[in-house]
N, C-alpha and C positions, 0 to 999 in steps of 0.2 A: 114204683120206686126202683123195683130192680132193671126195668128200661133207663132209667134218670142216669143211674149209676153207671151203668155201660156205655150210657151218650159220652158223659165224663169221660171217661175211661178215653173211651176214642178220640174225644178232643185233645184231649192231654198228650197220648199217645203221638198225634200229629203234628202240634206243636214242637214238641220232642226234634221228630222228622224234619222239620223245617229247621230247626236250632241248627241242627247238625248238618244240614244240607249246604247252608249260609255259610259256619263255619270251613266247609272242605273248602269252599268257590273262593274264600278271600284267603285261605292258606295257600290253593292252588296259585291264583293271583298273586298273591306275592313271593311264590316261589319263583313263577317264570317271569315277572314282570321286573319288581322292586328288586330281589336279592340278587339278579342277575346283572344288575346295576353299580348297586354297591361291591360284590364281589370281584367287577372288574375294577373300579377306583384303587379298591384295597390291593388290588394285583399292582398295581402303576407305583403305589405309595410305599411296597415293600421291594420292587425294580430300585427306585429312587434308595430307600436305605441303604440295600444291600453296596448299590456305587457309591454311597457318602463312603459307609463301612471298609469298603475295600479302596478306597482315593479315588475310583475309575474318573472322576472328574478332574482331577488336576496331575496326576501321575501317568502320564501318556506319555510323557515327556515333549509334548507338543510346543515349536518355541512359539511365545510372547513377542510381539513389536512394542519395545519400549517405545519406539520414537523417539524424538528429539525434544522432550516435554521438559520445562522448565517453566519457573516461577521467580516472575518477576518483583516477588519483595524477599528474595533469600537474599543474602549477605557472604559475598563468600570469599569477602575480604582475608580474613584467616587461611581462609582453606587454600586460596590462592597463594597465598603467602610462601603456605607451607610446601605446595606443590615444586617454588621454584626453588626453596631451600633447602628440603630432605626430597633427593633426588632417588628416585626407588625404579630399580627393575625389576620385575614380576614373571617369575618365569612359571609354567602351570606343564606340568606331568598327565599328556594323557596316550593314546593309544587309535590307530583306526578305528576300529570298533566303535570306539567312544565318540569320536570327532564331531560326529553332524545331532548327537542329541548334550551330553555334557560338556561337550566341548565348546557348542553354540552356546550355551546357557552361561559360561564362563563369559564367552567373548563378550556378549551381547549385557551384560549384566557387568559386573565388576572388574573384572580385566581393564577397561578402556579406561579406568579412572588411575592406573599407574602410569608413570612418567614415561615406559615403555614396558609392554609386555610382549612375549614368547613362547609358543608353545613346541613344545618337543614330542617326539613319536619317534616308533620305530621306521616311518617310512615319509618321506616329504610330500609334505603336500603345498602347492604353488597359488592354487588359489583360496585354503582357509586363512590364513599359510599355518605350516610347520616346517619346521626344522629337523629331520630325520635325521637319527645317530643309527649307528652302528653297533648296535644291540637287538636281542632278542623280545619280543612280549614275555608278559610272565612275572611274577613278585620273586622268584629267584636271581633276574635283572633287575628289580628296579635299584640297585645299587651304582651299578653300572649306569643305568639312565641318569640318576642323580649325579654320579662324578660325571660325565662327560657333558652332561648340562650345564653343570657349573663350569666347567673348562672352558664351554665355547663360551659362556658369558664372561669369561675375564679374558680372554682375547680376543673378541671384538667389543666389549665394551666396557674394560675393568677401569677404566681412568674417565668415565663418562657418568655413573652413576655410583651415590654415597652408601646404598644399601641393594642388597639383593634378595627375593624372596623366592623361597621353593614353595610352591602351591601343588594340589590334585587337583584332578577335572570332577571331583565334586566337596571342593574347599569354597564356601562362600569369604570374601575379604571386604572389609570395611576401612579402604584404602586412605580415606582420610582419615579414620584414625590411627592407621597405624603408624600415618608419619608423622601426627600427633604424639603418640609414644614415644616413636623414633629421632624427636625432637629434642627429646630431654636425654637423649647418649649421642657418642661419639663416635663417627666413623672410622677415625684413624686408632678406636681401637681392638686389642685383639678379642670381641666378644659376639655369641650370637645369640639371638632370642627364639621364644616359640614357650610350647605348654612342658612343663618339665616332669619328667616319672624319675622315680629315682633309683631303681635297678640296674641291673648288667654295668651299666659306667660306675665308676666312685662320684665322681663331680654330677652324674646324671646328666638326661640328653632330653630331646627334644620329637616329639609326637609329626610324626612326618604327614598326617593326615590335617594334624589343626595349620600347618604350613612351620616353615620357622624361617630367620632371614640373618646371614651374613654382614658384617661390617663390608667395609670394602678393603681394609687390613685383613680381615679374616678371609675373606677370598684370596687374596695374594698369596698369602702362606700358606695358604689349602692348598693350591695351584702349583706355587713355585717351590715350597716343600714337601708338603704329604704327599700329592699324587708324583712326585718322583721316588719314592722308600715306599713300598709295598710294605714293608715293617711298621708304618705311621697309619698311612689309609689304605684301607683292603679296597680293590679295583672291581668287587663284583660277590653275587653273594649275600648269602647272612640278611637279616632284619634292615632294611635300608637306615629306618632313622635311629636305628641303635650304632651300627658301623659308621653312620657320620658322627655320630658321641664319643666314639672310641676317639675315632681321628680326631677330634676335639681336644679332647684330654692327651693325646700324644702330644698335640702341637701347642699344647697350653692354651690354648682357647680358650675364654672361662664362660662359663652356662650364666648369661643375665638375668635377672628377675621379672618378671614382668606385671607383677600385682601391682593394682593402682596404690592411693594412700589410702581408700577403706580396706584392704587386704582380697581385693577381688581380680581373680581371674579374665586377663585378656586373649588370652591365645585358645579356642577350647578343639577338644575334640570329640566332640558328639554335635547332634544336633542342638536348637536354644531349647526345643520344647523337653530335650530330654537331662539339659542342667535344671534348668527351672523345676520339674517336677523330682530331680535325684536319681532319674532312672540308668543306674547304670551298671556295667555287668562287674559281676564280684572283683574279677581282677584290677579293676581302676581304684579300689579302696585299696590294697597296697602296694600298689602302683604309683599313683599320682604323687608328687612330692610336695603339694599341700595339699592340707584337708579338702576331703571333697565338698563340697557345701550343694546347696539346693536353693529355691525359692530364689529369691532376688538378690539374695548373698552371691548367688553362684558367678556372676557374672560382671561385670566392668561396665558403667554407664557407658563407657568408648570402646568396647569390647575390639577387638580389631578379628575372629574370624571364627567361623564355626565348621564344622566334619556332619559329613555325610550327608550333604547337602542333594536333595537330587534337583534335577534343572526344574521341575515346578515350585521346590523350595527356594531355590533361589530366585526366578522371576518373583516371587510372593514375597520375599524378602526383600528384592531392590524396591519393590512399590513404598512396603511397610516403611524401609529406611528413609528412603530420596523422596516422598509424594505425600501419604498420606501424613494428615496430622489436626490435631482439636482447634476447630475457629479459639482464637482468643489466645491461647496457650503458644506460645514462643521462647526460647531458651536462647538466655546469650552466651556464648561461646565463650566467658572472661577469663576459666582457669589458664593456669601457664603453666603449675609444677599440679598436675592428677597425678602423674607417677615419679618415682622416686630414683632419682639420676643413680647410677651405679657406682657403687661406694661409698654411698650416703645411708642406705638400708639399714 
């Protein structure tokens, strides 16, 4: 019996052995075989993240070839219309530096859809082109850059077009509509548009970043009176788009409105994803001179322009606008009063 029990004993014993011998061999195996597999996937899947996370895929600022793509059941009956009626010059504020990444992004994207556009710099360039003033870089000039942009634009083309716009080289503009706005005022009067705060001026000014645009009356008398009295318009200096507010209210200019008829904001100056979500920094709640809103309140079916655009936003943008769109789903163009003529409000 006592032999029986020890046979036992030893078979058990070895079984044991083999349990354990099995186990190491397919723990071994799929340490160096299977997990060295999986661990590199998971390396490739967290690479990938980490570039969603940080944009590294569309913020290189890499340009886009729109091309020449068009669709042939658009209708652009209106939009034509409008082009040869509300006659816009589009002037875009940038810098060297900037030229060949926002500046391209500008050119190549919404620039080309105004009646004529220009871009200004401190140094000329012949073949993007620009037009070099005689100013320094720097946000201590862009006052200076602003008056003498406008200046050159009313002398060579102040009796050629009804409105003028001042843009940044990373202002995206939605140029048909905003001669869709521009439709419903008048250029022979003394008024200008854009996103309105209501500080530093009494009358309140216009957000130089979301763009804002001159009558062709309000250019004249920018020109042929402000910038002659240093007393009216300051020549350099100060907040840019606050000192053209001043000059504003010195020369009687009056601040237009620009909310559609649901009470929505066309001029903005953030980006869409950051009205849409509300996100914005403490100062623009009392700042802004209407309420700030969020969600789909925040913004104008015909929005005309959005801030802080970088050149991957805006190639993403023109697609979103001009290209993409739901089989089936087509919008017809029929309003004629969306916004509310000035002095109607």
């Amino acid at each position: 019996m006592r032999v029986m029990a020890e046979d036992r004993v030893s078979r058990l014993f070895m079984l044991v052995c083999c349990c354990f011998c099995i186990t190491t061999l397919l723990m071994t195996y799929n340490t160096f075989f299977i997990d060295e597999e999986i661990v590199e996937v998971n390396e490739d899947e967290e690479d990938l993240y980490h570039d969603i996370q940080n944009r590294n895929f569309r913020d290189k600022d890499r340009p886009v070839n729109m091309g020449s793509h068009t669709h042939d059941d658009d209708d652009r009956t209106k939009a034509d219309e409008l082009y040869n009626r509300v006659r816009v010059l589009c002037w875009i504020m940038t810098s060297p530096s900037n030229l060949d990444r926002k500046g391209l992004a500008v050119r190549t994207t919404w620039a080309k859809r105004c009646n004529k556009y220009i871009f200004f710099s401190s140094v000329t360039n012949d073949s993007f082109p620009t037009v070099g003033l005689n100013v320094s870089e720097g946000r201590q000039h862009l006052t200076s850059k602003t008056v003498q942009a406008f200046k050159y634009c009313y002398e060579n083309y102040g009796n050629s077009f009804d409105w003028f716009l001042k843009a940044d080289d990373d202002t995206y503009v939605i140029v048909e509509n905003l001669r869709f706005f521009l439709s419903h005022h008048n250029p022979k009067d003394l008024v200008y548009f854009g996103h309105r705060f209501k500080v530093i001026v009494k009358q309140g000014y216009f957000s130089g970043g979301a763009g804002y645009v001159f009558s062709r009356q309000t250019l004249k008398k920018f020109v042929e009176v402000g910038l002659r009295n240093p007393l009216l318009c300051r020549r350099d200096g100060g907040a840019e788009d606050a000192e053209i507010g001043k000059c504003m209210q010195r020369l009687e200019v009056k601040v237009g409105d620009s909310l559609d008829i649901n009470g929505r904001e066309s001029f903005h100056p953030f980006t869409p994803i950051a009205h849409l979500q509300g996100n914005y920094p403490g100062w623009f709640y009392n700042q802004t001179f209407h309420k700030a809103q969020k969600g789909l309140g925040c913004c104008s079916d015909y929005s005309v322009s959005f801030h802080y655009m970088s050149p991957a936003d805006m190639y993403l943008m023109d697609y979103l606008v001009y290209h993409l769109r739901p089989f089936g789903l087509h919008r017809k163009d029929t309003k004629t009063n969306y916004f509310i003529p000035e002095g109607k409000r």
